[in-house]
C-alpha positions in Angstrom: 93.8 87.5 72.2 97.6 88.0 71.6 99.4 85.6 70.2 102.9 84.9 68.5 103.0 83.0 65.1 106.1 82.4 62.8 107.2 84.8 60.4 106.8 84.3 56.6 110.3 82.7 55.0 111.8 82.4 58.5 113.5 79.2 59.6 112.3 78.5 63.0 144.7 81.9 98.6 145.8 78.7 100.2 143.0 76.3 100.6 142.6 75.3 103.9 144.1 71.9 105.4 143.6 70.1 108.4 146.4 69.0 110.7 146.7 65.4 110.9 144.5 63.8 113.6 143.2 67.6 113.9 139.0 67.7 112.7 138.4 70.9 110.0 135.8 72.3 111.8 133.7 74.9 110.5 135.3 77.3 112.6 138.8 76.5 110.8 137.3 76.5 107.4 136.2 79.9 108.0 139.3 81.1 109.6 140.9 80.5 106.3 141.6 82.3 103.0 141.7 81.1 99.9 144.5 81.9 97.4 141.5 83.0 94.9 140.6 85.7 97.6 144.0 87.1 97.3 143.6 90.0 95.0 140.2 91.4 95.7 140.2 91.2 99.9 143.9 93.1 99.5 142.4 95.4 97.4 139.4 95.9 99.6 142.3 96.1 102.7 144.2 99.1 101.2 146.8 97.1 99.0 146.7 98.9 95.9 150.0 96.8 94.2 150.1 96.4 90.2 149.0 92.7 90.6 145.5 93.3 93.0 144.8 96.4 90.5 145.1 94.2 87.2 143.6 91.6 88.6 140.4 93.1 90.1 140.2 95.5 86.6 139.9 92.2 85.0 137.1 91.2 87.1 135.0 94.5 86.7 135.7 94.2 83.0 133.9 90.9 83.1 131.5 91.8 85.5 130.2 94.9 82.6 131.0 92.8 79.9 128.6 89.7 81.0 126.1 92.1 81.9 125.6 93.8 78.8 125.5 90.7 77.2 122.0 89.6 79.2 120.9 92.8 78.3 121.7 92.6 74.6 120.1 88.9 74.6 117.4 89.6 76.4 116.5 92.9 73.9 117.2 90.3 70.8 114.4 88.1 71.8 112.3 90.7 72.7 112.5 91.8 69.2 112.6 88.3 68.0 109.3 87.0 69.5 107.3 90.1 68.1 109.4 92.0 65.8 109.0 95.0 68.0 110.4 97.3 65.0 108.0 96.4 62.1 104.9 96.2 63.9 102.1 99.6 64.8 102.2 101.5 67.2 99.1 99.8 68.4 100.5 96.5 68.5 103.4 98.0 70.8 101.2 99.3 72.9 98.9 96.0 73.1 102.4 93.9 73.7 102.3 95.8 77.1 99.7 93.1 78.5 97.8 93.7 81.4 99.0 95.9 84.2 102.3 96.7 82.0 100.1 98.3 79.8 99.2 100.6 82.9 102.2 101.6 83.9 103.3 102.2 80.4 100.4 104.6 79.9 101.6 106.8 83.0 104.8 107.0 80.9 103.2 108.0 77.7 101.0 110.5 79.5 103.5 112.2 81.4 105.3 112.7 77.6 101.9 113.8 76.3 101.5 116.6 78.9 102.8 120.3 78.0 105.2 120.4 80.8 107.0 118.3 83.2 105.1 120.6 86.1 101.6 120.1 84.1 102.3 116.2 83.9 103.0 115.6 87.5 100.2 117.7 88.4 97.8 115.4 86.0 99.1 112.2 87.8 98.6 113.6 91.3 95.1 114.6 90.4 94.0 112.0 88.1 90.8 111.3 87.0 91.0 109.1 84.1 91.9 105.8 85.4 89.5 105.4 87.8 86.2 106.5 86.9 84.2 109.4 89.1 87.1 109.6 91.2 90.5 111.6 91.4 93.0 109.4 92.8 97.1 110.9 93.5 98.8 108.2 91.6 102.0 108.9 93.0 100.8 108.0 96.3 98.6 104.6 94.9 101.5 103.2 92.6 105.0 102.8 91.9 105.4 105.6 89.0 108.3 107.2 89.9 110.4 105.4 87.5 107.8 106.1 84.2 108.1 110.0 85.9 112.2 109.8 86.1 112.3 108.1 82.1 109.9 110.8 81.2 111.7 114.0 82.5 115.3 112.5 81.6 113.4 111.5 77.7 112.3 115.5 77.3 115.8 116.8 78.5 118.5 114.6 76.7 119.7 115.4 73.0 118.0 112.1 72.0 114.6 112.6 70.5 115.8 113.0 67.2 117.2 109.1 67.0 115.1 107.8 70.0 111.9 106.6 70.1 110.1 107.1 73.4 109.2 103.6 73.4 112.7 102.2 72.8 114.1 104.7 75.5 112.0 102.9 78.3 112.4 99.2 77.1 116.3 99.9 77.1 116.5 101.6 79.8 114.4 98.2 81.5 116.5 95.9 79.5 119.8 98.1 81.0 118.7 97.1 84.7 119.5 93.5 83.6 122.9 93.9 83.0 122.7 95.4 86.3 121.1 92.5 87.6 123.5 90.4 86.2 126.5 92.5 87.4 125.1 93.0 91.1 124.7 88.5 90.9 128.2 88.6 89.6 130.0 90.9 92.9 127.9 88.8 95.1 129.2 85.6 93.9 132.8 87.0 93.5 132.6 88.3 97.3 131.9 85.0 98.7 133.9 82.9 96.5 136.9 85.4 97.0 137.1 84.5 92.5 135.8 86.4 89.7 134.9 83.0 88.4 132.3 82.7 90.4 130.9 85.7 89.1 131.1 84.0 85.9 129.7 81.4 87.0 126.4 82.5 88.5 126.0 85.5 85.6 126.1 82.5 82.9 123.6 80.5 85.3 121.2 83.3 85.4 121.4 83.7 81.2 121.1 80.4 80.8 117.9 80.1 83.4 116.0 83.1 81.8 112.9 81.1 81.5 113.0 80.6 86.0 115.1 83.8 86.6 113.4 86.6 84.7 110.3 87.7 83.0 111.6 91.1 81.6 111.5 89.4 77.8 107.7 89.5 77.7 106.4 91.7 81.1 108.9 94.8 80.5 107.1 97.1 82.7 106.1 94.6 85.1 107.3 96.4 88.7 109.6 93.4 89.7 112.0 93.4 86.7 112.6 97.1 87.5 112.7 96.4 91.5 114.4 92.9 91.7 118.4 94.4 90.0 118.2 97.1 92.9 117.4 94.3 95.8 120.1 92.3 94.1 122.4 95.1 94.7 121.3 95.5 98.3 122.3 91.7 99.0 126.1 92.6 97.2 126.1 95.4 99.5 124.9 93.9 102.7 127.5 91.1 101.5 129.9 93.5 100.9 129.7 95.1 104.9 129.2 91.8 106.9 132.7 91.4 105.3 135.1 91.7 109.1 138.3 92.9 107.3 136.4 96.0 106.2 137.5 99.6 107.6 135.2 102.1 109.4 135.0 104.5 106.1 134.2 101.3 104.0 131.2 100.5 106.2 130.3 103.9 106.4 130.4 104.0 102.2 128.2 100.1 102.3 125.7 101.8 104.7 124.8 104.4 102.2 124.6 101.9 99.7 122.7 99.5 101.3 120.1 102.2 102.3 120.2 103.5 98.4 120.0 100.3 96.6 116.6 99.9 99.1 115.1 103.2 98.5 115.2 102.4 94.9 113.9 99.0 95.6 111.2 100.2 97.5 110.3 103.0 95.4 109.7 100.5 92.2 107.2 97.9 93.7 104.5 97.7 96.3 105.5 94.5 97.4 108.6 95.9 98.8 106.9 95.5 102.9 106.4 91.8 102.3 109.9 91.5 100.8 111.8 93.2 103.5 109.7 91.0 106.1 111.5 87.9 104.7 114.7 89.9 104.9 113.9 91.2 108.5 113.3 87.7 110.1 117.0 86.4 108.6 118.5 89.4 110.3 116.7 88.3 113.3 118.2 84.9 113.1 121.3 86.0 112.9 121.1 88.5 115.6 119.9 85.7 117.8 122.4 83.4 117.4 125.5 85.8 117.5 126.2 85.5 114.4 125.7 88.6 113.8 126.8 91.7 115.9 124.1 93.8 117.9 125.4 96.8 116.1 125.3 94.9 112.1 121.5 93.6 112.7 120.2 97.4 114.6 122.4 98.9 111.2 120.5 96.4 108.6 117.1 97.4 110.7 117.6 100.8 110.2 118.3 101.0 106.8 115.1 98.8 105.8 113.1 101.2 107.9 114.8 104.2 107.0 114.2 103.5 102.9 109.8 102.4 103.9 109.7 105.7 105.8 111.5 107.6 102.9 109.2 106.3 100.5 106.3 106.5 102.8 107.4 110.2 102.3 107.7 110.0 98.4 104.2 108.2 98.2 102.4 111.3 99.9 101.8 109.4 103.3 100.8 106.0 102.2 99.0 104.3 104.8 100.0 101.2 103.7 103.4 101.4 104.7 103.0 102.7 108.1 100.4 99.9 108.4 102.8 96.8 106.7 104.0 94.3 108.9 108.0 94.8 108.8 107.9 98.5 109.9 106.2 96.6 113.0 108.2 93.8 113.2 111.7 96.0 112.8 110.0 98.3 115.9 109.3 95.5 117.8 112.5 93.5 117.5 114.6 96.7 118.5 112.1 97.5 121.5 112.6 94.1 122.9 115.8 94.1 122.6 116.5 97.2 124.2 114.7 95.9 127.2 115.5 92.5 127.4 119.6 92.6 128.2 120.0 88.9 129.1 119.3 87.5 126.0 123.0 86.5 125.4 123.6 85.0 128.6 123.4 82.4 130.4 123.9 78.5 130.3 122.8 77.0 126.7 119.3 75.6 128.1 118.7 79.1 130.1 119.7 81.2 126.6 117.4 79.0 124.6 114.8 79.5 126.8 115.5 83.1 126.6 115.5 82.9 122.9 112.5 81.4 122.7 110.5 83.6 125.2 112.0 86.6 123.7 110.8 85.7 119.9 107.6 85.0 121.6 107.6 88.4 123.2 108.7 89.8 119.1 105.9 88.2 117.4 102.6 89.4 119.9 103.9 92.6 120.1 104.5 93.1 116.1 100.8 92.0 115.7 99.9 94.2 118.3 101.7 97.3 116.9 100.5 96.4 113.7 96.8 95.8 114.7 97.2 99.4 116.5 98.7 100.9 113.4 95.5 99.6 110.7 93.1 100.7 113.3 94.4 104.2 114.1 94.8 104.9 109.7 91.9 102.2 109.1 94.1 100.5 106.4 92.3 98.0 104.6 94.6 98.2 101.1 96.8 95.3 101.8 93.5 92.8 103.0 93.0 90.6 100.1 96.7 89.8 100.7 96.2 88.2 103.8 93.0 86.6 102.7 94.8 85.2 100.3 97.5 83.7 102.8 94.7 82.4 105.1 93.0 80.5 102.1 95.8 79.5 100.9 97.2 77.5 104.3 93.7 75.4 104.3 92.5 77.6 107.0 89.5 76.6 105.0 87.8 77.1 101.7 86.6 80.5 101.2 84.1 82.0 98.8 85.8 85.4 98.9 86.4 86.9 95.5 89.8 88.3 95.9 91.0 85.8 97.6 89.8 83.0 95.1 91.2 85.2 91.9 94.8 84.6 93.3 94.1 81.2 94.5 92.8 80.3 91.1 96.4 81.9 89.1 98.9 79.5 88.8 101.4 81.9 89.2 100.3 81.8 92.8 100.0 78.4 93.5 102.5 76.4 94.8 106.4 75.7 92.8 105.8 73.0 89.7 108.1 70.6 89.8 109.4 71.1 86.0 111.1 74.2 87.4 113.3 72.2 89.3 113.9 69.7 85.7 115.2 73.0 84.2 117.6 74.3 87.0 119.2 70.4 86.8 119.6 70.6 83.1 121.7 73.9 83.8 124.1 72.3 86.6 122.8 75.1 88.7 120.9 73.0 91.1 123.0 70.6 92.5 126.3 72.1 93.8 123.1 74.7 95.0 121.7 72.4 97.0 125.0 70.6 98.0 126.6 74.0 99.1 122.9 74.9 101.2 123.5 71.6 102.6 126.7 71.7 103.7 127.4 75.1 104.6 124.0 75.4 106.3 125.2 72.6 108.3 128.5 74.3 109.5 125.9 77.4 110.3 123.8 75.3 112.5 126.2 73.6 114.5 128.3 77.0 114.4 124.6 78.6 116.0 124.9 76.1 118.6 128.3 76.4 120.0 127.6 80.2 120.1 124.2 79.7 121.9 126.4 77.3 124.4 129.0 79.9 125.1 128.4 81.9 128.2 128.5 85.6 128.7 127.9 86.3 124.9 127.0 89.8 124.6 125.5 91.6 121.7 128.9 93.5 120.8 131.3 90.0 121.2 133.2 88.3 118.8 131.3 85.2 118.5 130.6 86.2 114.7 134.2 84.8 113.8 133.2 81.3 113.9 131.4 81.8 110.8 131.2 84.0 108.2 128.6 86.4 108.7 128.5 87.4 104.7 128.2 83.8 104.1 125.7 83.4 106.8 123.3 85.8 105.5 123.0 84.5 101.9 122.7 81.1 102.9 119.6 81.8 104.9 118.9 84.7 102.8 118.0 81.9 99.8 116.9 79.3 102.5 114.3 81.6 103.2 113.2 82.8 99.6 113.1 79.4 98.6 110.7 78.3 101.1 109.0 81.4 100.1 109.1 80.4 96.4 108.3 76.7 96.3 104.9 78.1 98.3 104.3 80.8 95.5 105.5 80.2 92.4 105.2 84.2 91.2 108.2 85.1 94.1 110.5 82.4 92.0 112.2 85.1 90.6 113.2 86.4 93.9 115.0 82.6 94.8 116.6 81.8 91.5 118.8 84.6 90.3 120.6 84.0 94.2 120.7 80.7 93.6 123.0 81.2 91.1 125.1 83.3 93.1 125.0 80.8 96.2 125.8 78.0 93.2 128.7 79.6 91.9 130.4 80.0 95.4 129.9 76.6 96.3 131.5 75.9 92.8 134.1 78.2 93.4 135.0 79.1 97.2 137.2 77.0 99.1 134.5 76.0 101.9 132.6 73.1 100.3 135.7 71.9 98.5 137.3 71.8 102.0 134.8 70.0 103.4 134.2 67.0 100.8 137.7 66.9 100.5 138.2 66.7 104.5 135.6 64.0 104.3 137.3 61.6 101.4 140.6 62.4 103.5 142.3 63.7 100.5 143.3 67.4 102.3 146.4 68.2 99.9 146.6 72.2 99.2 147.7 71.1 95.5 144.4 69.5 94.8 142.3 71.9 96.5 143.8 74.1 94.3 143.2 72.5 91.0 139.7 71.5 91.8 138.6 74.6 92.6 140.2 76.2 89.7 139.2 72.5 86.9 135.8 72.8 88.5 134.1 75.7 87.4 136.3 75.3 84.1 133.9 72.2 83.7 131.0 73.4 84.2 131.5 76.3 81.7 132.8 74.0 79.2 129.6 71.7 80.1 127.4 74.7 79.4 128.8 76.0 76.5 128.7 72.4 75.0 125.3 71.6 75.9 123.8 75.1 75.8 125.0 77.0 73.0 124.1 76.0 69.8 120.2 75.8 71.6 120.8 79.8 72.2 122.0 80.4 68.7 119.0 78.4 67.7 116.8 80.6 69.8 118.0 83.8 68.2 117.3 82.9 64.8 113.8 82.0 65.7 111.9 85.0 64.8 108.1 85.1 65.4 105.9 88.3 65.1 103.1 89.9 67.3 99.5 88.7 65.9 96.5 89.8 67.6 94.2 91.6 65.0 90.9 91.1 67.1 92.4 93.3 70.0 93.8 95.8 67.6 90.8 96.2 65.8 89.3 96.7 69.1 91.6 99.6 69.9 91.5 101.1 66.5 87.3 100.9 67.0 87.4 102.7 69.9 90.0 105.8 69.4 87.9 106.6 66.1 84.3 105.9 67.2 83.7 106.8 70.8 84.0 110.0 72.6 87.2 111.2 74.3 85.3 111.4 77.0 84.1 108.1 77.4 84.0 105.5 79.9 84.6 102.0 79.4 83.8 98.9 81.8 85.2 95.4 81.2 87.8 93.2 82.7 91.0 94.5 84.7 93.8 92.9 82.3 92.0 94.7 79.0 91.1 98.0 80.4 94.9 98.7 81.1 95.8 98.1 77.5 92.2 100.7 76.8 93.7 103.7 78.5 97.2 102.7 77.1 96.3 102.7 73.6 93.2 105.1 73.5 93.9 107.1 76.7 89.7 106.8 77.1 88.9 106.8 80.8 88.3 103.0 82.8 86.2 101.7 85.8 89.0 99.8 87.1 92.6 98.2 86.5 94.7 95.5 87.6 96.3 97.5 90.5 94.8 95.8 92.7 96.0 97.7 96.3 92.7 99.4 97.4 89.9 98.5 99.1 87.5 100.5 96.9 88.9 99.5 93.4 88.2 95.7 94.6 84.8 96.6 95.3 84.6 98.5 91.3 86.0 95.0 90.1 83.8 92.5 91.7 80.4 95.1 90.5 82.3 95.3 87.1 82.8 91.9 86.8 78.8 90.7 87.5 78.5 91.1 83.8 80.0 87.3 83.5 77.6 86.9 86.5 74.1 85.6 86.6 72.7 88.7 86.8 69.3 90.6 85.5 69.8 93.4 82.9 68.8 96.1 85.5 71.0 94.9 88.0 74.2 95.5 85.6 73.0 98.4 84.4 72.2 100.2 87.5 76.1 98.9 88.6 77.5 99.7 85.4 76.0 103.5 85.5 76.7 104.1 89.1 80.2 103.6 88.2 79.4 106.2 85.1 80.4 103.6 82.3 79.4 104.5 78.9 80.6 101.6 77.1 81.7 97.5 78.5 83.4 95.9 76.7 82.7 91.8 77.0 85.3 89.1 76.0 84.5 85.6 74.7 87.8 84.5 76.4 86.2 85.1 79.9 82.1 84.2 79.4 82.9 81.1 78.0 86.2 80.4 79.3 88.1 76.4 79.2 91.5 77.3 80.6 90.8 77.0 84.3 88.6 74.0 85.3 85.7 73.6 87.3 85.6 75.9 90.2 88.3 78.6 89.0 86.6 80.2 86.3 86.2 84.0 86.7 82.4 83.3 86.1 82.5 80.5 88.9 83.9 82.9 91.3 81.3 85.3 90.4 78.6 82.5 91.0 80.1 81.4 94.8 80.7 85.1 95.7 76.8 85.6 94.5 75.3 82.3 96.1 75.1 81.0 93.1 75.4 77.6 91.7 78.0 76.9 89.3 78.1 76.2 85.5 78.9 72.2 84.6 78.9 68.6 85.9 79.9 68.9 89.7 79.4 69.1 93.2 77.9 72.3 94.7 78.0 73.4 98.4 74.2 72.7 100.1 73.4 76.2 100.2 74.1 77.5 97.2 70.8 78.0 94.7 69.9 78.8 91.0 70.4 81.9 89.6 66.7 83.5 88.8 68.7 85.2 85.5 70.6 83.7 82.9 74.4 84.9 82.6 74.4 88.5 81.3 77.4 88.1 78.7 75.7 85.5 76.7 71.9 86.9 77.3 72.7 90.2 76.1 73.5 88.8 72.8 70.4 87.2 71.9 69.0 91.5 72.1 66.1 90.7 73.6 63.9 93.5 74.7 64.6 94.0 78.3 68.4 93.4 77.3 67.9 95.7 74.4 66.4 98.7 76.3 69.7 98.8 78.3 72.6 98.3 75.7 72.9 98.6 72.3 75.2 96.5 70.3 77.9 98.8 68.9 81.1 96.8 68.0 81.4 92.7 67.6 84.3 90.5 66.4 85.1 87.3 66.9 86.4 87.9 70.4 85.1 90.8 71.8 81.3 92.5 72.1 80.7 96.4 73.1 77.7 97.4 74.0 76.8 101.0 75.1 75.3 101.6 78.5 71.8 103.6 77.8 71.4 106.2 79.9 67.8 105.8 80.4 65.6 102.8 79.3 64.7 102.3 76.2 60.8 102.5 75.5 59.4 99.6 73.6 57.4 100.6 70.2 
């Protein structure tokens, strides 16, 4: 498999106060500005004087500046850990692993075709990645970005000193420095300082290893999606702001809805995204923190970008069917009905709140249950298998559900993540600010939810900061999310920066320790909030840089000659019409590199390609020779393709192997020392990938050996048996 070894001859505005005797209430330290905020929020209020101009230049400057140094880093060790620009063509394609290499290839094909018109045509009726069938891939997948690089790659003046490869790994790398710049704003809004844009973009370089994956999984759908939610949060940040004007709402409305469209449009997981996003507007919304009017607008901008790329995506059922269009519906209908929420004495409005979340939930399942049944969607169930299992609603022997319970990227947050955010500073005055300033938001909650005749349009929002608000349960809520999936880390940790760097930075936690100690001078606010994030840079830079310049002289190169050899075999010796069976993560790099057709890939959002996969995958099963090849035909494979790595695989344990999930899923008891359930029984066949080796007859009648190194076998799928001499 691949693998990275060293090169040859390289060297590894006033703080607030309280008044004596007076208590400094949430309410006071949000009715506050800070002497910090003074440039940007006049700037943002019309005051266009030299200073605010110069000053908020200044912070733009930095803002590009920082972010185009993640992206240059990032590219460095890119090139670094395989030395992207001395290596084959085949080896950059094989770098793509797994479903990278997919997406990639749509890319590459759409580049391939005569025309723009001819390309999109192939991808809307394909019939290469899934064999005997012709699937619209623009409706299936998130392509429209590989279809945007490809049309802007055939009509700019830069083929001559462009590769096509370098032109879509820059252009992934370039979304990082707007990831890093849309971190930067968000920090800088709710800090009311720059700094803290510094800050939490020098976090997020410094935390590549928990914040990103774009070094090694360029085409992976998140590193394109995640900059553009990031810029949804500065936006919504950006509007929840009170002191903005009616045409600068207007102008964060568009952007909001934008910045989701384009997050939408770049990963399938967008529904499940937006549902975490969804229930923190709701919060809000119920506690008065937010107006009626700011959680209908964030509802209607999450729904208006699903149903605009329900439209892109040809009518994908699965959106129409996902659980936040329901839940979005449902919270407005209830609402709408249900005028007394905000009213009332506090124990007759928490009763109300509860009955009316209640009344939310059941009829979000019931719309939803409505919506699957009248499309009969069934694309998005091994996801919700996979919840069930994973909450110990029981073991399960379901095979989709046990290949993501068996991924450590889906189990639950290691605790060495948590080491490593330490290390950077980042997690304390994170969990210190969450602390605090959630806090101040619950007991801010309450004394709303105690006020009576609260309507949906009143003022209660100004005992807090509804900007403030949001990201603080915004990365409450991720987090939980992340510390039960470790995969949707990436989500949590770039905000955390953000959230980090204003606790650092903003006046609101310095306020409040300082409130607490009794030391409430505006001189020493001042200086702490300005020596403290000085510190912590200087810390960083201290501890941190000679360990970066380290990194980048570390240069390593891509090695994996089995896999190439694989690929070479194949372009020259099989047909360019054959099909090739084998496991989900190496058929994606197949079509990449030798464009051949494939039974199946690792996008893994449809009821029928499951099914292809768990028939596909009874070759590591226990299995009879007929049986596979009477699967293996129906599916009109010509060639599988078997992997060492996988029939006699030692990186899971006992239980998780791909050829123990095969056995449970079959009734079958497992390989090893262990316990087995009572009712499993042993297989009447010996497992198919190591059998066929031995070419036995009644294996040899059905596949003949055609290619063999040390890691993989191919055999070729006779057509008809083979008659004994």
């Amino acid at each position: 498999m691949a693998a990275l070894r060293q090169r040859k001859g390289s060297r590894g505005k006033c703080p607030p106060q309280s008044t004596a005797g007076v208590p400094l209430t949430p309410q006071r330290l949000q009715a506050n500005c800070c002497s910090l905020h003074h440039h940007h929020d006049d700037l943002l209020q019309g005051d266009w004087s030299w200073g605010s101009i110069v000053w908020t230049s200044l912070g733009w400057s930095v803002s590009v500046g920082l972010g185009l140094l993640c992206c240059m880093y990032m590219a460095t060790l890119h090139e670094n850990d395989l030395w992207f620009s001395n290596i084959k063509e085949v080896e950059r394609e094989i770098s793509f692993r797994t479903e990278c290499g997919l997406y990639y290839s749509y890319y590459k094909q759409m580049l391939n075709a005569p025309s723009i018109k001819e390309g999109l045509s192939e991808l809307i009726h394909d019939n290469l990645t899934e064999s005997k069938r012709t699937i619209n891939l623009l409706q299936r997948m998130n392509i429209y970005q590989e279809v945007l690089l490809s049309i802007l790659y055939r009509l700019l003046p830069i083929q001559s000193y462009l590769e096509p490869m370098y032109f879509y790994i820059y252009s992934v790398f370039s979304l990082q420095a707007v990831y890093v710049m849309a971190l930067y704003l968000t920090a800088w809004l709710l800090g009311g300082s720059w700094m803290a844009g510094v800050l939490a973009a020098i976090w997020y370089i410094l935390n590549r290893v928990d914040t990103t994956r774009v070094e090694f999984t360029i085409s992976l759908r998140e590193n394109w999606s995640l900059p553009f939610l990031a810029l949804q949060v500065a936006a919504i940040t950006c509007y929840l702001r009170p002191q903005l004007g009616a045409s600068q709402q207007k102008v964060m409305v568009w952007l909001m809805y934008v910045c989701s469209l384009c997050f939408c449009v770049t990963w399938q997981f967008n529904q499940f995204i937006f549902l975490v996003q969804a229930f923190v507007v709701y919060t809000l919304d119920c506690v008065d923190v937010l107006t009626g009017v700011q959680a209908t607008t964030l509802y209607l901008v999450q729904m208006s970008a699903l149903l605009s790329v329900w439209l892109l995506q040809f009518f994908n059922a699965m959106i129409l069917g996902s659980l936040v269009l329901s839940f979005i519906v449902a919270a407005l209908l209830v609402r709408h009905f249900h005028h007394s929420l905000k009213t009332g004495s506090f124990v007759v409005r928490l009763s109300r709140l509860i009955l009316h979340s209640t009344a939310v939930l059941l009829l979000t399942f019931a719309i939803n249950f409505l919506a699957k049944k009248a499309l009969r969607l069934r694309s998005d169930e091994h996801i919700f298998k996979f919840i069930k299992s994973k909450f110990a609603w029981g073991p399960t022997r379901d095979f989709d559900a046990n290949l993501y319970l068996c991924e450590e990227a889906f189990g639950a947050l290691p605790l060495d993540t948590l080491e490593r955010l330490s290390a950077t500073l980042v997690l304390g005055p994170y969990a210190l600010t969450l602390a605090l300033m959630g806090g101040a938001l619950a007991l801010a909650a309450l004394r709303n939810l105690r006020m009576k005749g609260g309507g949906t349009e009143g003022p209660a929002v100004a005992s807090f900061r509804p900007d403030v608000a949001y990201n603080l349960l915004h990365t409450l809520f991720y987090g939980l999310l992340a510390f039960s999936t470790m995969r949707m880390k990436y989500i949590w940790t770039g905000h955390m920066c953000a959230v980090a760097a204003y606790g650092v930075c903003g006046g609101d936690v310095w306020a409040m320790l300082l409130h607490a100690l009794r030391c409430n001078a505006k001189v020493l606010l001042k200086l702490v909030r300005y020596a403290a994030p000085v510190a912590v840079i200087a810390f960083l830079y201290y501890k941190f840089w000679p360990k970066m310049v380290e990194e980048l002289s570390d240069l390593r190169e891509f090695y994996d000659p089995d896999t190439v050899e694989l690929m070479t075999w194949i372009s020259a010796k099989t047909p360019e019409t054959a099909v090739l069976a084998g496991s989900m993560q190496l058929l994606a790099g197949v079509k990449l590199c030798t464009g051949r057709v494939i039974t199946n890939h690792p996008h893994y959002e449809d009821e029928e390609l499951r099914h292809r996969t768990k028939q596909v995958y009874q070759v590591y099963a226990r299995r009879s020779p007929r049986a596979v090849h009477a699967i293996l035909r129906e599916l009109g494979a010509d060639y599988v393709v078997l992997e060492n790595s996988i029939c006699y695989e030692r990186r899971h344990q006992r239980g998780c192997r791909l050829r123990d999930l095969l056995d449970l899923a079959n009734g079958h008891i497992m390989d090893g020392e262990g316990d087995n359930d009572a009712d499993l029984v042993a297989a009447a066949h010996p497992r198919f990938c190591d059998a066929v080796k031995t070419d036995s007859p009644e294996y040899a009648a059905l596949f003949k050996r055609t290619f063999e190194n040390k890691t993989f076998h191919v055999y070729r799928v006779r057509k008809k048996a083979k008659k004994n001499s």
